[in-house]
N, CA, C and O atoms as a MOPAC input file, in Angstrom:
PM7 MOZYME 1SCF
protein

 N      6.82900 1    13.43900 1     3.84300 1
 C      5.84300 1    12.39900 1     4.01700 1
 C      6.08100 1    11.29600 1     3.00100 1
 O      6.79400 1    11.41600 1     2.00500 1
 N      5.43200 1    10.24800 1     3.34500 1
 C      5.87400 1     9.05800 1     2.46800 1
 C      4.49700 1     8.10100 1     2.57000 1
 O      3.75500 1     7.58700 1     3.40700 1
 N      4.75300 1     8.27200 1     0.63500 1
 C      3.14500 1     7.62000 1     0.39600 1
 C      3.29000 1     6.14300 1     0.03000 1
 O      3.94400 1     5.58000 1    -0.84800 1
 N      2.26600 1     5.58400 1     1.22100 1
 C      2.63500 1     3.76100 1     1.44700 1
 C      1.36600 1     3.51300 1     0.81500 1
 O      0.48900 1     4.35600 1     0.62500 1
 N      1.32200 1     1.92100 1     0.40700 1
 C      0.47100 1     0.74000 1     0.02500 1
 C      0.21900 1    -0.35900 1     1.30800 1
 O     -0.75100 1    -1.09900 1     1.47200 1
 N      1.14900 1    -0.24200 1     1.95900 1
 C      1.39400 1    -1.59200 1     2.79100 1
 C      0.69600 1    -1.11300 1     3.85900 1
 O      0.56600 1     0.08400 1     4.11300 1
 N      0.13300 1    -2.23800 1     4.64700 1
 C     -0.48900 1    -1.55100 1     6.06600 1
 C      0.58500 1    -1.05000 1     7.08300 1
 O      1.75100 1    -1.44200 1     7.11900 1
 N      0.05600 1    -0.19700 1     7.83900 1
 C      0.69600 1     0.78200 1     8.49900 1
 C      1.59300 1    -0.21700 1     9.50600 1
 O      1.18900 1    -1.33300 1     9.83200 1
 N      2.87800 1     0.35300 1     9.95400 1
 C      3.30000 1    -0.73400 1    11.34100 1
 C      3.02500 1    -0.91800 1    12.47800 1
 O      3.24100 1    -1.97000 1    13.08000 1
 N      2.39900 1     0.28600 1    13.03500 1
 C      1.87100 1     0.73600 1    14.21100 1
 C      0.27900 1     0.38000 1    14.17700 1
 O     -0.31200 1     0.34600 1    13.09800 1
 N     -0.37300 1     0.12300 1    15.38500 1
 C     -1.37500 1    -0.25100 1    15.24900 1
 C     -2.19100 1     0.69200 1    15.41400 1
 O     -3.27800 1     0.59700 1    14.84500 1
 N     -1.86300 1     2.03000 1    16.35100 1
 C     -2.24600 1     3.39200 1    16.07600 1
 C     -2.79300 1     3.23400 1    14.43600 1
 O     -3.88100 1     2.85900 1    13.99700 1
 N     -1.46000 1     3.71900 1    13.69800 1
 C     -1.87800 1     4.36100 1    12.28500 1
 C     -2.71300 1     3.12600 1    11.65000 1
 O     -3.33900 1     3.57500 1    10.69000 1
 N     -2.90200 1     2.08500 1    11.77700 1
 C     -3.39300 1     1.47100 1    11.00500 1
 C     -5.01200 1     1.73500 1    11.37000 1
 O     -5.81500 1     1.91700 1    10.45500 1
 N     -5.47200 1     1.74400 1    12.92700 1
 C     -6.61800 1     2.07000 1    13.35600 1
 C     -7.13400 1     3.70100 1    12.56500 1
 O     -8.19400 1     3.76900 1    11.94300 1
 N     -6.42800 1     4.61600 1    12.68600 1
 C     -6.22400 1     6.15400 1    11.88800 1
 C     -6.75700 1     5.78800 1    10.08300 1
 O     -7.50000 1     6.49600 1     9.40300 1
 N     -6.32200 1     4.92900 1     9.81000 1
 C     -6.30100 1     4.57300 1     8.23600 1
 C     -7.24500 1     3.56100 1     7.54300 1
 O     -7.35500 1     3.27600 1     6.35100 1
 N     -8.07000 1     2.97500 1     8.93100 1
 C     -8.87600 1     2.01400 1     8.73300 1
 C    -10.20000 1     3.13400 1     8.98100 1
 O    -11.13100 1     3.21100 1     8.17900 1
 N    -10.11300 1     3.89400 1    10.11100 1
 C    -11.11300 1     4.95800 1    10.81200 1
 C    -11.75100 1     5.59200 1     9.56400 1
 O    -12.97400 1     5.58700 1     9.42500 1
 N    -10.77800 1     6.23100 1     8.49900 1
 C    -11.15700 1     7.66900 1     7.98900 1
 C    -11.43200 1     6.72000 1     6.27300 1
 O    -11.83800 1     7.24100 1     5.23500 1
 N    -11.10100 1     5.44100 1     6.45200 1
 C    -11.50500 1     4.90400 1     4.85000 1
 C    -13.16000 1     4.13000 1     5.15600 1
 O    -13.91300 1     4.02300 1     4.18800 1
 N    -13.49600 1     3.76300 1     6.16400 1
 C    -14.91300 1     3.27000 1     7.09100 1
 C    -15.24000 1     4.96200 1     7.11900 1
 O    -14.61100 1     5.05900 1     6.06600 1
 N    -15.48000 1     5.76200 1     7.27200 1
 C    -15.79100 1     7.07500 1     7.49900 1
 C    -16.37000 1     7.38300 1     6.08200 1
 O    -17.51300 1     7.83900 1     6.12800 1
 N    -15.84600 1     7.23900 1     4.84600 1
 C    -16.04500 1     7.56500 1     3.50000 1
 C    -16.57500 1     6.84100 1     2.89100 1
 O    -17.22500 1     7.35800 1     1.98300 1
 N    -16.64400 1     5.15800 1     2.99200 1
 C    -17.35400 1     4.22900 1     3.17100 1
 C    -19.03400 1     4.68800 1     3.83400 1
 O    -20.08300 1     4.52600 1     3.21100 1
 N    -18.94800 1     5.09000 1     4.78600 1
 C    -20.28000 1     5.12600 1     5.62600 1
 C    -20.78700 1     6.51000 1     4.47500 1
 O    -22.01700 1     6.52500 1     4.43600 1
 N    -20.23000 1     7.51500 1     3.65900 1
 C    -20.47500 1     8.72300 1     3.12700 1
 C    -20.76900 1     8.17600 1     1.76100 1
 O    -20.56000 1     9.08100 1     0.95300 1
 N    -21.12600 1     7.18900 1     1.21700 1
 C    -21.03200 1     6.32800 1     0.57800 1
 C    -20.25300 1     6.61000 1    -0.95100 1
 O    -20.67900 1     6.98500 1    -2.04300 1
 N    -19.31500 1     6.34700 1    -0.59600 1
 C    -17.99400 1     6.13200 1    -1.70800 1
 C    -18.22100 1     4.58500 1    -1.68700 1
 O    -18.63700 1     3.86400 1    -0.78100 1
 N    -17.71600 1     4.22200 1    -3.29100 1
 C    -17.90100 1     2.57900 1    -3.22800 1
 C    -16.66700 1     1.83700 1    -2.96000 1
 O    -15.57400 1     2.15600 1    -3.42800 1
 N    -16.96700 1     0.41100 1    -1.86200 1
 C    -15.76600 1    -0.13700 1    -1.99400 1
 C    -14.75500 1    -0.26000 1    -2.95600 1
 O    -15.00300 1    -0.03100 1    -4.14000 1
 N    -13.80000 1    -0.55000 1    -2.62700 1
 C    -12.54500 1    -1.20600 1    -3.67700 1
 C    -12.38500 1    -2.70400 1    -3.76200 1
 O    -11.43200 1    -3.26100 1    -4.30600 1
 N    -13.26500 1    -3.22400 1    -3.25500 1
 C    -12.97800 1    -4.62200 1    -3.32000 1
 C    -13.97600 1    -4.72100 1    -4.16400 1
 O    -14.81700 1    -3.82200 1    -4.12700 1
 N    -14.18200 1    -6.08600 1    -5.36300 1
 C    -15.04000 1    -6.65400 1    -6.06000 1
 C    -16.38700 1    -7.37400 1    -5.05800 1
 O    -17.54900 1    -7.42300 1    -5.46300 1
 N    -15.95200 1    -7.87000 1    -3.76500 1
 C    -16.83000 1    -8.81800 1    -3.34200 1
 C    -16.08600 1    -8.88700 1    -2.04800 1
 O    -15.32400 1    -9.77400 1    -1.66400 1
 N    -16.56300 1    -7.43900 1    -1.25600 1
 C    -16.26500 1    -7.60300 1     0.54300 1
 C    -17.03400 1    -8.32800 1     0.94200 1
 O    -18.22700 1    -8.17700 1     0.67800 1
 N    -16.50100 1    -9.51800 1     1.83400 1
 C    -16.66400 1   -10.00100 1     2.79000 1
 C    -17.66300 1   -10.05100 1     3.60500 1
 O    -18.21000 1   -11.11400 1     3.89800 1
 N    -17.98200 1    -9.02500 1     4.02000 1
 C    -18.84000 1    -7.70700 1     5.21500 1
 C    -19.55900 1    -6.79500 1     4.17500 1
 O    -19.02900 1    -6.37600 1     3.14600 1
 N    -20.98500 1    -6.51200 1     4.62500 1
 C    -21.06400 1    -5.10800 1     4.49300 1
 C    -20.67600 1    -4.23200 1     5.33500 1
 O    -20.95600 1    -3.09900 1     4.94300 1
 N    -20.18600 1    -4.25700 1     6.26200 1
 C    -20.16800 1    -3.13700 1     7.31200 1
 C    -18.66600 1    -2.44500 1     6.96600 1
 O    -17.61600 1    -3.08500 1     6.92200 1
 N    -18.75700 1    -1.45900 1     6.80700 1
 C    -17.73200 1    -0.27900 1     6.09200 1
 C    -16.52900 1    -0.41900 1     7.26600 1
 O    -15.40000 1    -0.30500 1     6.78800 1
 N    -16.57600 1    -0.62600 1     8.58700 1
 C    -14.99600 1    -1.36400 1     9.16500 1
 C    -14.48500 1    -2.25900 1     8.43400 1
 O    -13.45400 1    -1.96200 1     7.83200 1
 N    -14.94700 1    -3.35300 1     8.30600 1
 C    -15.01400 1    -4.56800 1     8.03200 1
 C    -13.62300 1    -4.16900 1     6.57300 1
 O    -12.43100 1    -4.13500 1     6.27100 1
 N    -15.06100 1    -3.95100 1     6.14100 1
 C    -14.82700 1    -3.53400 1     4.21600 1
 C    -13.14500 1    -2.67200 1     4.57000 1
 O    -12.06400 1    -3.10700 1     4.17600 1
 N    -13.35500 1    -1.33300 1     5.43700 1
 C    -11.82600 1    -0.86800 1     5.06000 1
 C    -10.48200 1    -1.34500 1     5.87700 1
 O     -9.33300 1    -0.90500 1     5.85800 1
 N    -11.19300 1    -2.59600 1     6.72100 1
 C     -9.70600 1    -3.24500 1     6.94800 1
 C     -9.30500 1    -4.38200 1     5.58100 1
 O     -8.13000 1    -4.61000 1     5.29600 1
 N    -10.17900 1    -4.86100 1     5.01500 1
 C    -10.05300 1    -5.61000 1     4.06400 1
 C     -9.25600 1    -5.05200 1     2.76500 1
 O     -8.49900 1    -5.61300 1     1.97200 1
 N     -9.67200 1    -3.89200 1     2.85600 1
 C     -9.09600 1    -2.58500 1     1.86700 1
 C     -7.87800 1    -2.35200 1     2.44600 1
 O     -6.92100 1    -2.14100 1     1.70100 1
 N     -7.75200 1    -2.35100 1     3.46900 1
 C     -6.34700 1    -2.00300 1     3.99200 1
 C     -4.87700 1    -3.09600 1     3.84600 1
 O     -3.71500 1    -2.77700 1     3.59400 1
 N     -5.48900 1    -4.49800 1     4.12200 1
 C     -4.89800 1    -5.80500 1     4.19600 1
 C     -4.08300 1    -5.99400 1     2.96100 1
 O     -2.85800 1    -6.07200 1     2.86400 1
 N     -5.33200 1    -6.07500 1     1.70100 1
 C     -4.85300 1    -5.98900 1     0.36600 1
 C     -4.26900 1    -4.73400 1    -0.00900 1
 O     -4.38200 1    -4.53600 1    -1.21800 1
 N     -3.72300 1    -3.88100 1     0.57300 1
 C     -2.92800 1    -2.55000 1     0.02300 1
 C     -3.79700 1    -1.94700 1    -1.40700 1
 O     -3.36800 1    -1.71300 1    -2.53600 1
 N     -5.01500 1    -1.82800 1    -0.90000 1
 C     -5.81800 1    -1.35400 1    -2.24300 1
 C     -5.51900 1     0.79000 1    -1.53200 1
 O     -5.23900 1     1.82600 1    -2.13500 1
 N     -5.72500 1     0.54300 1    -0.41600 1
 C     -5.70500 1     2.28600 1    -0.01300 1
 C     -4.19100 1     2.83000 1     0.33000 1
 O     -3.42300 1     2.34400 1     1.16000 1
 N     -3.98100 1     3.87500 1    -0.45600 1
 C     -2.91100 1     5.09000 1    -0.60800 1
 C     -3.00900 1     5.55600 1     0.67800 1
 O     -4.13400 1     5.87900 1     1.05900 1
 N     -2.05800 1     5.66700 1     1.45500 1
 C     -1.40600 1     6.76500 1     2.73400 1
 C     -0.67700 1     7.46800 1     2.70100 1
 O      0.15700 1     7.48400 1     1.79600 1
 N     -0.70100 1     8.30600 1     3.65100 1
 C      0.84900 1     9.10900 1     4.09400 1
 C      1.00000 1     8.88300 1     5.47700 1
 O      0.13900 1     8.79200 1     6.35200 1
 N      2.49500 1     8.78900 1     5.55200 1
 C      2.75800 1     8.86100 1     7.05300 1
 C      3.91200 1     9.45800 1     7.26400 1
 O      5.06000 1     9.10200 1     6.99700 1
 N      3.26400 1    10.91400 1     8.04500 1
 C      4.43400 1    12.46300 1     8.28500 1
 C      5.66000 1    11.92500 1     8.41300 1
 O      5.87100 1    10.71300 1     8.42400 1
 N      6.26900 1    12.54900 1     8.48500 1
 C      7.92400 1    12.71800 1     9.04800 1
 C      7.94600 1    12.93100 1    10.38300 1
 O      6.92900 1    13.44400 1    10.85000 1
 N      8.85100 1    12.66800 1    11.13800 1
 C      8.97900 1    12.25000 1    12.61800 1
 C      9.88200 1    13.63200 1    12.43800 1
 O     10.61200 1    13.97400 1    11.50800 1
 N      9.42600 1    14.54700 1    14.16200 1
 C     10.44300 1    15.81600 1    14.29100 1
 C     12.19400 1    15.65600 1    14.08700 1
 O     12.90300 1    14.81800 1    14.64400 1
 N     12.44000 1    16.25900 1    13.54000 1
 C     13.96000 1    16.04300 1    13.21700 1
 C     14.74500 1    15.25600 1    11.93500 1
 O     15.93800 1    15.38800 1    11.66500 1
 N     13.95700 1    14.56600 1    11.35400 1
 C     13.97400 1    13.71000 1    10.00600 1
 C     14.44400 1    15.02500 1     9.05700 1
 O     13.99700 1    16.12700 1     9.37700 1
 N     14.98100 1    14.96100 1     8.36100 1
 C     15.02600 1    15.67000 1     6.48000 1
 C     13.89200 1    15.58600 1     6.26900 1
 O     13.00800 1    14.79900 1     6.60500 1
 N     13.96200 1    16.70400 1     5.51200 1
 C     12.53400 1    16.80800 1     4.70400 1
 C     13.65000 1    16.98200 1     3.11600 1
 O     14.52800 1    17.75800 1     2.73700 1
 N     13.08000 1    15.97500 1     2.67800 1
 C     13.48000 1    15.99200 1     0.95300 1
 C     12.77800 1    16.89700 1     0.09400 1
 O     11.72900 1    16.54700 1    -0.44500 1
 N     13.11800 1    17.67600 1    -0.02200 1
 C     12.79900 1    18.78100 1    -1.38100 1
 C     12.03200 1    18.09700 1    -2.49100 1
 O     12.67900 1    17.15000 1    -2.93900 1
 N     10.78800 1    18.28500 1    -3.11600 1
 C     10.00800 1    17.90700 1    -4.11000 1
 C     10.58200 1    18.57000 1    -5.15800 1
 O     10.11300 1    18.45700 1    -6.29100 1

């Protein structure tokens, strides 16, 4: 797996990564931004997402190496 900053390329994973940081948001964890935009916790974790403030992973595709830790 490989841990990104940048928004996802696919619009799948980026929806996946926007979903579950609005999810924790709504559980109320505090933004990462100084001064969102929005209150509304979508809003807030695409904004979070844009600026590469949120940590991901995105698996390995079947058949890839897996690099030894």
């Amino acid at each position: 797996m490989t841990v990104r900053k940048t928004a996802p390329d696919s619009q799948f994973a980026y929806v996946v990564v926007a979903s579950r940081r609005a999810r924790q948001l709504m559980a109320g964890a505090p933004p990462l931004l100084e001064n969102p935009k929005s209150r509304q916790p979508t809003r807030v974790a695409q904004q979070e997402l844009k600026k590469g403030l949120l940590e991901f992973e995105i698996p390995s595709e079947p058949g890839e190496e897996q690099e030894e830790e």
